[in-house]
C-alpha positions in Angstrom: 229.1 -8.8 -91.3 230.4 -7.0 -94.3 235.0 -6.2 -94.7 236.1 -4.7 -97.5 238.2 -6.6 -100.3 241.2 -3.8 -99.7 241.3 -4.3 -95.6 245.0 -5.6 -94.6 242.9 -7.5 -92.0 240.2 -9.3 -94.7 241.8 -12.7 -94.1 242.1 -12.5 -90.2 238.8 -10.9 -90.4 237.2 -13.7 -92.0 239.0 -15.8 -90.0 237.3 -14.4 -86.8 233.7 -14.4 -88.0 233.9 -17.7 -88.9 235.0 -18.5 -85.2 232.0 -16.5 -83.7 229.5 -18.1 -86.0 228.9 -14.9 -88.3 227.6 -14.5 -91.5 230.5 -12.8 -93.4 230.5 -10.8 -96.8 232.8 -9.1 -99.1 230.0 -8.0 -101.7 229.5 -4.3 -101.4 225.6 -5.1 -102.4 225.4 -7.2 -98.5 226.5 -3.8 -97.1 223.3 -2.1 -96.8 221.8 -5.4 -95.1 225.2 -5.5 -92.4 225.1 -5.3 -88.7 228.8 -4.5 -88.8 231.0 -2.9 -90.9 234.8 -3.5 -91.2 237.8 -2.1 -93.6 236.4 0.4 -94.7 238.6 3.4 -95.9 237.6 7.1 -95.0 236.6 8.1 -98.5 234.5 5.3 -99.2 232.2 5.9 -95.7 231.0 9.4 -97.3 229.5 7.6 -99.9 227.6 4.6 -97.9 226.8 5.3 -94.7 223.8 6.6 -95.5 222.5 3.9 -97.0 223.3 1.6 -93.8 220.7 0.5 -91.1 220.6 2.5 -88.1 221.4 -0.3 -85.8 224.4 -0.6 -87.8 228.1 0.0 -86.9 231.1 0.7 -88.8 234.8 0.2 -87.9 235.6 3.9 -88.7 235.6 7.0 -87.1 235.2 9.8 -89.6 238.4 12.1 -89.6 240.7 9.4 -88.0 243.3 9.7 -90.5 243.5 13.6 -90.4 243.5 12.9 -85.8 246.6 10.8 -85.8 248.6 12.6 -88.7 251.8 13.8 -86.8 251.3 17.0 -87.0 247.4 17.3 -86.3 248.3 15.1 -83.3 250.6 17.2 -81.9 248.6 20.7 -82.4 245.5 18.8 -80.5 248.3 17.3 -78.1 248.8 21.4 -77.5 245.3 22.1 -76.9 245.2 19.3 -74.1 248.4 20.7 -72.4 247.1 24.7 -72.7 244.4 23.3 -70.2 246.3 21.1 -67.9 250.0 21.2 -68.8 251.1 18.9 -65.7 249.1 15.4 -66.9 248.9 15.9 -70.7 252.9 16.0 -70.6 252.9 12.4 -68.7 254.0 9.7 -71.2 254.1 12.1 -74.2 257.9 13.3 -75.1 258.2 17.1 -75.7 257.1 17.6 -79.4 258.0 20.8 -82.2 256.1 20.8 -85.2 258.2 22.4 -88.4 258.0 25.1 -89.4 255.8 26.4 -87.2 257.8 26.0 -83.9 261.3 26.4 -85.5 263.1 28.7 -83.1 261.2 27.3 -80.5 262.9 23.8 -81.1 266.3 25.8 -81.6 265.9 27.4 -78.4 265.1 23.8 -76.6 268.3 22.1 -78.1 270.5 25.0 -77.2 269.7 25.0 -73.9 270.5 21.0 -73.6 273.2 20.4 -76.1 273.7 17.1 -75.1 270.3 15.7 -75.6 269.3 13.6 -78.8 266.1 14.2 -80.8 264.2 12.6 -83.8 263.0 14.0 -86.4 259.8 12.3 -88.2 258.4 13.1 -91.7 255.0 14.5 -90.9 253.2 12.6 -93.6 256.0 9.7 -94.2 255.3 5.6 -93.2 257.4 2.7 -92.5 260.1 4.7 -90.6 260.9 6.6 -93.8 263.1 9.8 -93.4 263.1 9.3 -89.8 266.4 10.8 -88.4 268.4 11.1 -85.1 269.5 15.3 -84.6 272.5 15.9 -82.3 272.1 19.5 -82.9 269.6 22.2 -84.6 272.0 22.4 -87.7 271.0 18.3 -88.6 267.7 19.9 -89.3 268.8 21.0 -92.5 266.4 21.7 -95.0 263.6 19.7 -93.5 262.0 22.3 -91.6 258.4 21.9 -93.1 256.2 19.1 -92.8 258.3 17.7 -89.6 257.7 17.4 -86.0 260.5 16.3 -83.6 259.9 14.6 -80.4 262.7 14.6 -77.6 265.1 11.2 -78.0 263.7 8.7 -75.2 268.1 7.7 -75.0 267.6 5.4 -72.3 264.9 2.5 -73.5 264.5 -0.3 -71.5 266.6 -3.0 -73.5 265.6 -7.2 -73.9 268.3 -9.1 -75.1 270.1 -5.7 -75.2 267.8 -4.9 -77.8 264.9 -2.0 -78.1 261.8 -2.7 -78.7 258.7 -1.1 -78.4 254.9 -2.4 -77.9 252.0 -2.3 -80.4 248.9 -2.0 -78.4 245.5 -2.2 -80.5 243.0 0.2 -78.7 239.1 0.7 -79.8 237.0 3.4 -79.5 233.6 1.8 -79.3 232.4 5.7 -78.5 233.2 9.1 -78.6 229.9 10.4 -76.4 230.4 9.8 -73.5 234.2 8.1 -74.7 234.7 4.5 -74.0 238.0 3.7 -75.4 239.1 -0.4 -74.7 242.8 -1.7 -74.9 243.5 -5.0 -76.1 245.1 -7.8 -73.6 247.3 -8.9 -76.9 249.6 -7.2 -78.9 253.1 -7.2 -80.4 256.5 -6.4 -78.9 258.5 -5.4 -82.2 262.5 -5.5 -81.4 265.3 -3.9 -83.2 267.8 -6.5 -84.8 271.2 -4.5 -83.8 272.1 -4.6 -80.5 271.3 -0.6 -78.8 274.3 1.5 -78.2 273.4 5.2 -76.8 273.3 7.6 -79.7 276.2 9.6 -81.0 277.2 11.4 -84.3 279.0 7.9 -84.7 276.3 5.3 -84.6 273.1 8.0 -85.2 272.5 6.0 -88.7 272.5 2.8 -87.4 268.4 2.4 -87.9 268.3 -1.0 -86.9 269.4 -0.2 -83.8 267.5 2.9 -82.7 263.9 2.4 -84.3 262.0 -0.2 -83.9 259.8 0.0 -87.2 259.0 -3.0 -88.5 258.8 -2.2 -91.9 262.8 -1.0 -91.5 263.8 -4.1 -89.5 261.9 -7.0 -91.7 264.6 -6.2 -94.5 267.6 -6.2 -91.9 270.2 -9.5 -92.6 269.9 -9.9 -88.8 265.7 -9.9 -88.9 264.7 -13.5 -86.6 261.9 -15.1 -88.3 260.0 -17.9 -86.4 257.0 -20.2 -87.0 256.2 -19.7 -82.5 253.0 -18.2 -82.2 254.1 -16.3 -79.2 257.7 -15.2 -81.3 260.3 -17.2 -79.0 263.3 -15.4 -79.2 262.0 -13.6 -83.1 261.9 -9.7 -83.8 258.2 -9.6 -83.6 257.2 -11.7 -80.1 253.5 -11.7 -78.8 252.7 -9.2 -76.3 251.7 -11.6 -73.9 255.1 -14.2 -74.0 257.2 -10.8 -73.2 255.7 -9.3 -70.5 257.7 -11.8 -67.8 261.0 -10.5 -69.4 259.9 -6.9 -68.8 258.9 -7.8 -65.1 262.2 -9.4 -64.7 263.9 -6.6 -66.1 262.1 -4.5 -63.8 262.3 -6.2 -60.1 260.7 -3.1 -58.8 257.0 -3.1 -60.7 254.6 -5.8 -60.8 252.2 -6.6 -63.6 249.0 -4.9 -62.7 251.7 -1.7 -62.1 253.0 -2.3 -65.8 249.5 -2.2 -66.9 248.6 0.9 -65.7 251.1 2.3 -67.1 250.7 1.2 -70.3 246.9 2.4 -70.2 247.7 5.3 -68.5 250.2 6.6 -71.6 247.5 4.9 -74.0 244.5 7.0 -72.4 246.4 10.1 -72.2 247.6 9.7 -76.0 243.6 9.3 -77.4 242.2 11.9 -75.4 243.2 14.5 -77.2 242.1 13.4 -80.3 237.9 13.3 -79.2 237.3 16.6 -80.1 238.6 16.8 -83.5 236.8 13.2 -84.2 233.6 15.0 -82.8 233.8 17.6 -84.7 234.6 15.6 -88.1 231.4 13.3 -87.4 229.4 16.5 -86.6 230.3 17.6 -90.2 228.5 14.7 -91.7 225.5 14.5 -90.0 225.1 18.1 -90.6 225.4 17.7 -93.7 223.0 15.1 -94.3 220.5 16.8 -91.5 218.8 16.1 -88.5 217.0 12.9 -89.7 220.4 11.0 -89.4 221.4 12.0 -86.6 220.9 8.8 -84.5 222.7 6.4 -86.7 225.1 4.4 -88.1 227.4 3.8 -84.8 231.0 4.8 -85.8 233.7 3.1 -83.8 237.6 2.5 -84.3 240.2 0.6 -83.7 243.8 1.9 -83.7 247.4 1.1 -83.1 249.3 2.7 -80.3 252.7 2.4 -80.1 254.4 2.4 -76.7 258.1 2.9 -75.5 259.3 1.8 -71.9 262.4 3.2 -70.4 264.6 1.9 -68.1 262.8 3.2 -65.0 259.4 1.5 -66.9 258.2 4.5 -67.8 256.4 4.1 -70.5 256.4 6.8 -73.7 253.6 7.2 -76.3 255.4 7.1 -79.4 252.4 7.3 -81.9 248.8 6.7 -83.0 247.9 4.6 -85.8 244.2 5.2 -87.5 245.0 2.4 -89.7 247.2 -0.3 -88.1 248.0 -3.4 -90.5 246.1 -6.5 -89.5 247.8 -8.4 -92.3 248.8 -12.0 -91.6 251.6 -11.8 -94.2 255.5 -12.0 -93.7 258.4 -11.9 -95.6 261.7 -14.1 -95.6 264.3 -14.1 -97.5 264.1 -16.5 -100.8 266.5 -19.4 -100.8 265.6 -21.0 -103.6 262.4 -22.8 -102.8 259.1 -21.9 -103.7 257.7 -18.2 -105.6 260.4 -15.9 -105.6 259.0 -11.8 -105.6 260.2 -8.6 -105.7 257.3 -6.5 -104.6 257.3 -3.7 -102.5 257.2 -5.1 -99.5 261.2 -6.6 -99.3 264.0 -4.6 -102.0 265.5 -8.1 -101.9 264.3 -11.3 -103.0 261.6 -12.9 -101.0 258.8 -15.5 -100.4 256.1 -14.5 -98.7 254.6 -16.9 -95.5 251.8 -16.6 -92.8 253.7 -14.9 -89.7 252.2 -17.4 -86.9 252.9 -14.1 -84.4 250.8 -12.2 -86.6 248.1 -14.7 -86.9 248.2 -15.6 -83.0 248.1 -11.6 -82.2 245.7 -10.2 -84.7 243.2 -13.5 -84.9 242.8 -12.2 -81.0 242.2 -8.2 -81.5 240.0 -8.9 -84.2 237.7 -11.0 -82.5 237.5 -9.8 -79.3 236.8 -6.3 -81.2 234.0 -7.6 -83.0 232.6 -9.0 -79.8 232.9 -5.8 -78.3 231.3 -4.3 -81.1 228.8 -6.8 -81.1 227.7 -7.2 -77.6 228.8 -10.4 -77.5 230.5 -12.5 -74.5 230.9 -9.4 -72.3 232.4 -11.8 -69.2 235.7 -11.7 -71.1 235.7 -8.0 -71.9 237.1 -7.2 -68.4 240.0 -5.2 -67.1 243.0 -5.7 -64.7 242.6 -5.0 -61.2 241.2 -1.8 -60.6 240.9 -0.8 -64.1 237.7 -2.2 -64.8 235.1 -4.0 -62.5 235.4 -8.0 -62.4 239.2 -8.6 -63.2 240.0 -11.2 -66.1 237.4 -13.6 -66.0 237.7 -17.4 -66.0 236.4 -17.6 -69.7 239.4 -15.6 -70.7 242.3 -17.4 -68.5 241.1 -20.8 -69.5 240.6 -19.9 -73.0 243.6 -20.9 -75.9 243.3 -17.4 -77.5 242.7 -14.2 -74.8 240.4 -12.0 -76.6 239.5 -10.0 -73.7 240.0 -6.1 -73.8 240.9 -3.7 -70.9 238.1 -0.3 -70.2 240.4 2.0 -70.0 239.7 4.9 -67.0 240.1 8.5 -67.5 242.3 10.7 -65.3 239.3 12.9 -63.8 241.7 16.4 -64.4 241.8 15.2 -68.0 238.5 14.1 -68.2 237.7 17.9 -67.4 239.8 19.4 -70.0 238.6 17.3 -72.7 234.9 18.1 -71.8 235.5 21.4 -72.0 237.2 20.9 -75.4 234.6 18.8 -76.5 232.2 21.2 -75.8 234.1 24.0 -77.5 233.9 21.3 -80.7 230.1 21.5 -80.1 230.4 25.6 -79.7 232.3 25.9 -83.0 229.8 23.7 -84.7 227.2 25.6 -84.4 229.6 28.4 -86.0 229.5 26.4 -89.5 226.9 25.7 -92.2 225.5 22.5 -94.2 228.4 20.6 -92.6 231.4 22.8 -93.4 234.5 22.2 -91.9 235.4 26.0 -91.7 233.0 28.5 -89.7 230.9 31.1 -91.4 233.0 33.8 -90.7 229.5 36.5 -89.3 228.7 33.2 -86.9 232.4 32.6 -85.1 232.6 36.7 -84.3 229.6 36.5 -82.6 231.0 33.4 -80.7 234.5 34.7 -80.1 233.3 38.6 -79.1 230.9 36.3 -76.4 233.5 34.2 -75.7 236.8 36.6 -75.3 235.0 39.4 -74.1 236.9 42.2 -76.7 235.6 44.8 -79.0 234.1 43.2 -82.5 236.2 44.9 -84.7 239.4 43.8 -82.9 237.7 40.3 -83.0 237.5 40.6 -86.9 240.8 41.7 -87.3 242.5 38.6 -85.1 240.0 36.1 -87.2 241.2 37.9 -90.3 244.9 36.4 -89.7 243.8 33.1 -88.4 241.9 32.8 -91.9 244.8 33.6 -93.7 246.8 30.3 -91.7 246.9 26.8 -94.3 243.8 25.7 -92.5 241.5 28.8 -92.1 238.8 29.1 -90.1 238.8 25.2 -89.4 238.4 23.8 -85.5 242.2 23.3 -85.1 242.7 26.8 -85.8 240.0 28.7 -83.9 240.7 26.6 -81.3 244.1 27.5 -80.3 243.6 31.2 -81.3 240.5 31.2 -78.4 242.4 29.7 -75.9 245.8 31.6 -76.7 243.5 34.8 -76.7 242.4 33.6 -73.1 245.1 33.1 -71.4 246.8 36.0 -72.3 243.3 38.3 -70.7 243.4 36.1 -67.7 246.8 35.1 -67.3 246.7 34.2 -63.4 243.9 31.9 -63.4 243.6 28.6 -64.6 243.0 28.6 -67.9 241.1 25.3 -68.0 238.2 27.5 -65.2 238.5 30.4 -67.9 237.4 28.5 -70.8 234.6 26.7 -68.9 233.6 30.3 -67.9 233.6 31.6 -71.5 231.3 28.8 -72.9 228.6 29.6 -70.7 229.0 32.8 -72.6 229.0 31.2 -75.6 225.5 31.6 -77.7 223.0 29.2 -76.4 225.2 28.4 -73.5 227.2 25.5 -73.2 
């Protein structure tokens, strides 16, 4: 087993293979000799993966990073909801990107002046430049690069606190997609008590987002050496699920779960065909003589909101969650005082025993997934997956054991279908490009649409002129927008499925 040096996870990684008994390396010359393949970052894949075994699997999907940038997200969230608007708008608040959907987003906050929005950076981190917005004029000048959600201004509270839940989800495979949840994760709280928002309080970050990176530095931050958190800012999944079930008398656990996978599922979905597509691109480029091997896999973090009701709210996805073990506390005196990065004031940094507990249990239970290994404890709850939690896991100190998450079978249709439309624009690009060959997608769109060739070229003209040209994203939405608006009274998800059989070579 091979982790790179610059993984926020190397130490728990470690950790966890010296747990299962594995042979565990940091030196990039053990990497063409590795079963498994961990940390590394996008760029550095294009450059090794060749030269792995077959049987080998990496911890990386390509084009993760580009899937779960907010904007990306939200225009493949679109794509979903153009096929079945009634489940891909479950568990995912209403979202603008900026500039793009500008007036749009004006006309939505016009018509409900009393509702609260956010506003997130598209390409910020750590809760940076995140903003409440009572009204379109707090948009200011940040109408590019931005995507704003609808406010969730009635969270289910804990201490009369919000918090939200980081869930670790893996995609072990995108054909056919097996996505697995995590049984562990953290519930991350805000350290000022929640008041609902208003021009007055709208500021007051540590008391509407839950970030962790924004709440660490907060005077009121709880730090504790309890695995599980006790009352801390960052508790274990697992030691705050009995306050949400007492919180909410009318839902019982297995309930709770399937809420919190339904929202997960619903949330990665979307994302398959844009990973497909991105993988496609390198095998393609490499030929047809890779095109059994490496195994790529991922695992992500998905950030979950509950409401009062116990709804629960996809807040984002996470290609790169931290696995780091580290914490920071404020320096009294004792020990190394630093001024890095990570705290503005200054610090000492410690293990987090939350941290350690949490991620010393995704990590290994991922690798065993990855690995084959122990499958008894890599079981669902209750109807979720066949078998139930088995005896292995309950007894165990350290629950490892991951949840197979179930597709909705209406959204399992609309992301075949967009799947195979991934597949459909392949075929429309050369050596691997990411952008079609411009003779190749007119033959697929006149198929496809059904319109006159030159009226084709003239529509593909402006979609090439758009940031990202002729790129999956982009074709994607013009085909089904085009679609729709021929065959307005059918369902468009039946239309599309119809217009791929037309496709060349069928689909």
């Amino acid at each position: 087993m091979y982790c790179s040096i610059r993984h926020s996870g190397l130490t728990v990684t470690k950790l966890a293979a010296e747990e299962l008994g594995l042979r565990f390396s940091t030196l990039p010359i053990d990497l063409p000799r590795a079963r498994l393949i961990l940390g590394l970052h996008e760029h550095d894949m294009h450059e090794v993966w060749l030269s792995l075994k077959r049987e080998a699997t990496i911890g990386r999907l390509f084009g993760a990073d580009n899937a779960t940038d907010k904007g990306t997200n939200e225009q493949l969230g679109r794509l979903a909801r153009l096929l079945d608007p009634a489940i891909f708008s479950e568990c995912i608040p209403e979202t603008w990107v900026l500039p793009e959907y500008a007036s749009a987003l004006q006309a939505a906050m016009s018509a409900q002046p009393r509702e609260v929005f956010i506003l997130k950076p598209r390409n910020s981190s750590e809760g940076n430049g995140i903003r409440l917005l009572m009204s379109f004029e707090d948009v200011g000048d940040s109408t590019a690069d931005a995507v704003v959600q609808r406010y969730v201004s009635t969270p289910l509270l804990l201490g009369g606190l919000k918090f939200d839940l980081r869930m670790y989800v893996l995609v072990k495979r995108l054909q056919p997609l097996e996505i697995w949840m995590c049984h562990e994760g953290l519930a991350r709280f805000c350290t000022e008590e929640y008041e609902a928002p208003s021009r007055k309080n709208r500021h007051k970050v540590t008391s509407h987002l839950t970030n962790y990176s924004l709440n660490k530095r907060a005077p009121n931050f709880v730090h504790t050496d309890d695995p599980d958190g006790a009352n801390g800012s960052k508790r274990s999944l697992s030691s705050v699920l009995p306050l949400i079930l007492e919180a909410l008398p009318g839902i019982d656990e297995e309930e709770l779960w399937a809420r919190l996978s339904q929202a997960t599922i619903l949330g990665m979905m979307p994302l398959v065909p844009f990973l497909v597509d991105a993988e496609r691109q390198q095998r393609q480029a490499q030929g047809s003589n890779v095109s059994h091997g490496p195994h790529f896999s991922q695992l992500f973090g998905v950030d979950l909101l509950l409401d009062k009701d116990g709804a629960a709210w996809l807040l984002e996805v996470n290609s790169f969650p931290s696995l780091s073990l580290d914490s920071t506390v404020p320096f009294l005196g004792e020990g190394k005082c630093c001024r890095c990065m990570h705290d503005y004031k200054p610090h000492t940094h410690v293990q987090s025993a939350v941290d350690h507990h949490v991620k010393l249990a995704v990590v290994s239970g991922t690798i065993q997934l990855l690995l084959g290994r122990h499958p008894d404890i890599c079981t669902g709850h209750g109807d979720a997956a066949s078998g139930g939690e088995s005896e292995s896991a309950q007894e165990g100190a350290r629950d490892t054991s991951f949840t197979l998450l179930v597709q909705d079978e209406a959204a399992g249709f609309a992301l075949e279908a967009l799947t195979n439309l991934a597949e459909a624009f392949g075929k429309c690009c050369k050596g691997g490009a990411a952008i079609a060959d411009p003779f190749r997608l007119r033959k697929l769109c006149v198929a496809m649409i059904g319109e006159d060739a030159r009226e084709v070229d003239q529509q593909l003209r402006q979609v090439a002129q758009q940031s990202e040209g002729l790129s999956f994203l982009s074709v994607a939405g013009f085909l089904l927008d085009r679609l729709r608006a021929r065959r307005p009274n059918e369902p468009l998800l039946d239309v599309l499925l119809a217009a791929l059989q037309e496709a060349p070579g069928g689909m």
